[in-house]
N, C-alpha and C positions, 0 to 999 in steps of 0.2 A: 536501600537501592543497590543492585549489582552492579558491579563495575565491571568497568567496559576493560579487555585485554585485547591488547595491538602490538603487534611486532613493528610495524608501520608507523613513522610518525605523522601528526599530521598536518606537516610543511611537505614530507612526502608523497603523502595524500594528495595534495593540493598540485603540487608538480605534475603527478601524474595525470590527472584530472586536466592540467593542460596542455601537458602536449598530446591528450586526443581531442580538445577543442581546437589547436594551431596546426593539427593535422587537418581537419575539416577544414580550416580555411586553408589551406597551402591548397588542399585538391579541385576546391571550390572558388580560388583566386578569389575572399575576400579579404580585407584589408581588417575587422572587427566583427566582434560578436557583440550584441547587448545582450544581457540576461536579466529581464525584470519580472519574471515570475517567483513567485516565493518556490517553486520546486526547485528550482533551476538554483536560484541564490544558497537554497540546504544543500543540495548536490556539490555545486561550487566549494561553498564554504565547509563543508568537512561537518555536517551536520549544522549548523547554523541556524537559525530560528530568526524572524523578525512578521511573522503575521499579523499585524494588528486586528486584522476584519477575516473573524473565521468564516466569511462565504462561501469561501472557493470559489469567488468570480472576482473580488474586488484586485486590483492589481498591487504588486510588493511595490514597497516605497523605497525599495534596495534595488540600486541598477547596477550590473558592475558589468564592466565592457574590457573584453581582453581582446588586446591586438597583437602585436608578433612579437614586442619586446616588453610590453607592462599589462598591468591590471590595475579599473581604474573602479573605486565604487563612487558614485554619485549619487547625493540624498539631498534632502535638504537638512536646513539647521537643528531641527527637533530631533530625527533621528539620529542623526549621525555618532553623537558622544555615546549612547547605550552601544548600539551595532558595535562601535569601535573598541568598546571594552568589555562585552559580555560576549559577543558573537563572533570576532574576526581572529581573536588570539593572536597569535607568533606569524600569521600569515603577512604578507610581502605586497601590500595592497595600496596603490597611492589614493588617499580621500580627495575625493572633491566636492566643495557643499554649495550650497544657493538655501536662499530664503525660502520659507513657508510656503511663502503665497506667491513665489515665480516655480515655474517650470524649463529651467536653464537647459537640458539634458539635450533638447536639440543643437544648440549653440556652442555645449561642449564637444557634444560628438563630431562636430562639423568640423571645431578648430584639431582636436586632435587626431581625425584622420587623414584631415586635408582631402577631402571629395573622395576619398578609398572609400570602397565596398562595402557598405552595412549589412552582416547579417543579425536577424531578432528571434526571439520567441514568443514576440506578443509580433501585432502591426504596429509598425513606425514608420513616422515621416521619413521617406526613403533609403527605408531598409529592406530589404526582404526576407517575407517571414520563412521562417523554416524549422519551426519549431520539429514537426513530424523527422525530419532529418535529427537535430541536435539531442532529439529523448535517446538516438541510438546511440549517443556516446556515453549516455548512463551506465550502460551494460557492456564486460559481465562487470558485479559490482568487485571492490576491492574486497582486499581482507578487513579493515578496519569498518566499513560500512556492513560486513556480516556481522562483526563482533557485534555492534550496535541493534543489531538485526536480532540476534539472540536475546539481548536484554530487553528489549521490545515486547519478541515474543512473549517469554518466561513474564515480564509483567504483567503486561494483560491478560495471559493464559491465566496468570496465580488470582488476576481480580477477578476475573468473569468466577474463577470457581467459587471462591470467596463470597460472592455474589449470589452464587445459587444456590447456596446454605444457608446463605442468609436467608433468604424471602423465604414467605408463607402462604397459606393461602390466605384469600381476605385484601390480602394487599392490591394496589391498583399497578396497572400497566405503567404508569408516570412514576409510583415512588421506587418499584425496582430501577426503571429507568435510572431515575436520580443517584441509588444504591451504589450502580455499576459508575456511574459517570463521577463521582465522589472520589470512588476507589481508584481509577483512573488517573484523576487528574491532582491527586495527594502527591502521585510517581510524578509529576510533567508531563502526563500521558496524555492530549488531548483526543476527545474521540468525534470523531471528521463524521462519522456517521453512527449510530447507535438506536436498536429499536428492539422493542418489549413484543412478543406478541402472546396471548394466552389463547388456549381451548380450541371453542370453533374461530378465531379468527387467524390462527395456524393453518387451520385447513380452509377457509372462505381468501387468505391473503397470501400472496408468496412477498410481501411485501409491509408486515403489520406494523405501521408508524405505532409508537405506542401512544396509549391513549386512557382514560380515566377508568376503561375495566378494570373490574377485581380476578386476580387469579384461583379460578378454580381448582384447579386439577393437571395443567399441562400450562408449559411455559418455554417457548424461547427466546434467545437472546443473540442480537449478533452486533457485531461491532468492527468498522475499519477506526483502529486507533495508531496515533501518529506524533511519534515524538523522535528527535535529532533528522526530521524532514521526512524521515521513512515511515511509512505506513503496512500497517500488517491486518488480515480481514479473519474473522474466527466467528463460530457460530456453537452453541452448546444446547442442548434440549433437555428439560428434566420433567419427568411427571411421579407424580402424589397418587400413590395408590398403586393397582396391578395394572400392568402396563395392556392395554388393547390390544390385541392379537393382530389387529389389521396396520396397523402402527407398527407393531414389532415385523412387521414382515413387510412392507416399505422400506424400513429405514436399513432392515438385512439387506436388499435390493441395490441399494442408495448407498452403499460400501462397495459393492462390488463396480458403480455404474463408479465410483469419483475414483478408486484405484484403476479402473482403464483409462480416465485421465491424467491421473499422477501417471502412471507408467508408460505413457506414451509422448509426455512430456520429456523430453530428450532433446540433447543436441543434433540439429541438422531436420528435425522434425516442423511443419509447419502449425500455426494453431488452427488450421482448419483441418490438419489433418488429424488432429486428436481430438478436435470435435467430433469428425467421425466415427473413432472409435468410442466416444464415448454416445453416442448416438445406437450404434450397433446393441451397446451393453445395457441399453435403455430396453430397445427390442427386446434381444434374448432375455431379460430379467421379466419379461409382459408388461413392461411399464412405454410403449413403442408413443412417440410425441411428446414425452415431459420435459425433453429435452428444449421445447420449442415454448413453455410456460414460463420462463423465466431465465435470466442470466445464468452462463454456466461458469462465468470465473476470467481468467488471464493471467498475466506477468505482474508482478509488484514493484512497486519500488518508492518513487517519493510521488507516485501517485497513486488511487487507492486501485487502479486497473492503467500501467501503462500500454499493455498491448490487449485486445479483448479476446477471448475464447470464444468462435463464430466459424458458422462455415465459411466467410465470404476473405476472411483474414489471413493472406499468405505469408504474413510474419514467422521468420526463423527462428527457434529456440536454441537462445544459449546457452551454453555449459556456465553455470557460475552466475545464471541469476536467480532470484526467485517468482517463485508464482501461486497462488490461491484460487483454485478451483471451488465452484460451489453448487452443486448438482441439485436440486430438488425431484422428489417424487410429493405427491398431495398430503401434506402434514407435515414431513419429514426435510430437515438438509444437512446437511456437509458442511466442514468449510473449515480450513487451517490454513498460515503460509508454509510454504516448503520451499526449500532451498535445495538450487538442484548443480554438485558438483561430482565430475567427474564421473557421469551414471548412476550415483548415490541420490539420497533423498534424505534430508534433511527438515523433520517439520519443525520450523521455530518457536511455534506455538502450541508446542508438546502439552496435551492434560499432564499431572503433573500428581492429583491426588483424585482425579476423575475417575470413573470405570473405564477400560480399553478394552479389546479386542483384536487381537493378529488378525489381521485380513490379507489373502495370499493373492497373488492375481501374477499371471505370466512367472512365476518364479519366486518376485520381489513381495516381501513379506513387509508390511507396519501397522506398526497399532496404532489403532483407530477408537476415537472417543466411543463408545455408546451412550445411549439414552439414562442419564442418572432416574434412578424410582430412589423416591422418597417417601 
């Protein structure tokens, strides 16, 4: 496993992290935050983990509520002693527990704000939610949350490859599945979303759950995987045999359409405004509507899309976060995180022993996966 390097420590980390939550409340005159989503508790906690119920709907059984002068987490008795000693470290956190089977959290919040202003990121008995506000103090991320961001990538960049060396033909859409998700979660890497697609269901799905087919001849694989709360999205294509000419010349298309998104991804820039240009570059490629077949990506972070790439989305891009675009043309797609500081570009989820490709577009030059032939 790579090790994570930080100039930052992370009680630092954590400082920091709150005074842009007591900033939110000084401007917003409340008195508390609660924080009971497991995104919010990894952000918080300086990568922190406590998911029991990998849904993504079920709610964190970690509350931690900061007011103007402490930080309070609130669990009950089961969780508390792990949290406390695998997850919270050197951090400056006063505990507060209740039993299994009470849900005290109202009763405490009540007593230690004395009727002050609740804000949440779920709905609470008289808080008000405001989760859509509080993701903005996620961003730009720190430097310790990149370093983290980096090791993420490079893992699951090194499994997915790893992975399509592996398989063969003959195999089914579930055991590569399994292949990748193995490799995965050997690192701690769980994967939040993962799907096999083979052949015609590449082209019949922009979406192929994998499923008991056997792989013929063409295979992809994509994956949001997520470990220290951060989530990174990638996508790899490989085919067996000489690659289809009509294939090969989509997916040349489908470089030029995601590097007008990467490169218009910039600070001060909106994401509907780089929908646009990546909308444009759909057009001039003759590929004019694919844009509108499928998702085309967003901002990253400790969710698998915190802001969306949409026309309708006036969200501001910042310097210093990341983001994973994913374009499709019919067969073919894209898809790395990139990290975007200081007008650089940064993809964290670098191929690494893959085939690549310099792709030029406006100036800015980066290599880009191609289709591995086997």
């Amino acid at each position: 496993m790579k090790r994570i390097i930080s100039m930052m420590t992370k009680k630092a980390e954590f400082e920091e992290k709150l005074k842009r939550v007591r900033y939110f409340m000084n401007d917003n005159n409340f008195q508390g935050v609660l924080f009971s989503t497991d995104h919010n508790f990894s952000w918080l906690t300086c990568g922190g983990d406590d998911i029991l119920i990998h849904s993504g709907s079920e709610e964190n059984f970690m509350n931690l509520l900061v007011t103007e002068d402490n930080v309070y987490l609130l669990t009950n008795n089961v969780e508390m002693p792990r949290v406390v000693e695998e997850e919270l470290g050197e951090l400056e956190i006063e505990k507060v527990e209740y039993l299994w089977y009470q849900d005290k959290r109202f009763e405490i919040i009540s007593e230690i704000l004395g009727g002050g202003k609740l804000a949440s990121d779920r709905p609470f008995p008289g808080a008000e939610y405001v989760e859509d506000k509080l993701k903005l103090l996620r961003v730009p991320l720190l430097e310790p949350e990149v370093s983290r961001f980096r090791v993420l990538g490079q893992m699951s960049s090194t499994a997915l490859e790893s992975t399509m060396l592996d398989i063969k033909p003959g195999m089914s859409e579930f055991e590569i599945h399994s292949i990748y998700a193995s490799k995965l979660l050997e690192n701690g890497i769980f994967p939040v979303a993962l799907m096999v697609g083979t052949d015609e269901r590449i082209l019949n799905f922009r979406h192929p759950v994998s499923t008991s087919k056997k792989l013929q001849r063409y295979c992809l694989i994509l994956t949001c995987a997520r470990k220290y709360g951060l989530i990174v999205s990638l996508t790899r294509l490989c085919y067996f045999g000489k690659l289809p000419k009509e294939i090969n010349e989509r997916y040349s298309a489908l470089k030029k359409v995601e590097m007008s998104y990467i490169t218009a991804t910039k600070d001060g820039n909106t994401l509907a405004e780089v929908y646009k240009m990546g909308q444009k570059a759909y057009k001039s490629a003759g590929y004019e509507g694919e844009e509108m077949k499928h998702f085309q990506g967003g901002t990253c972070g400790y969710l698998t899309r915190e802001q969306d790439l949409n026309p309708l989305n006036d969200y501001t891009v910042v310097d210093g976060e990341v983001f994973a675009h994913n374009p499709t043309i019919l067969g073919t797609k894209l898809e790395d995180t990139i990290y975007l500081k200081n007008g650089n570009y940064e993809v964290l989820t670098k191929p690494l022993v893959w085939p690549v490709r310099e792709v030029e577009y406006n100036g800015i030059v980066i290599k880009r996966p191609e289709i591995m032939v086997r």
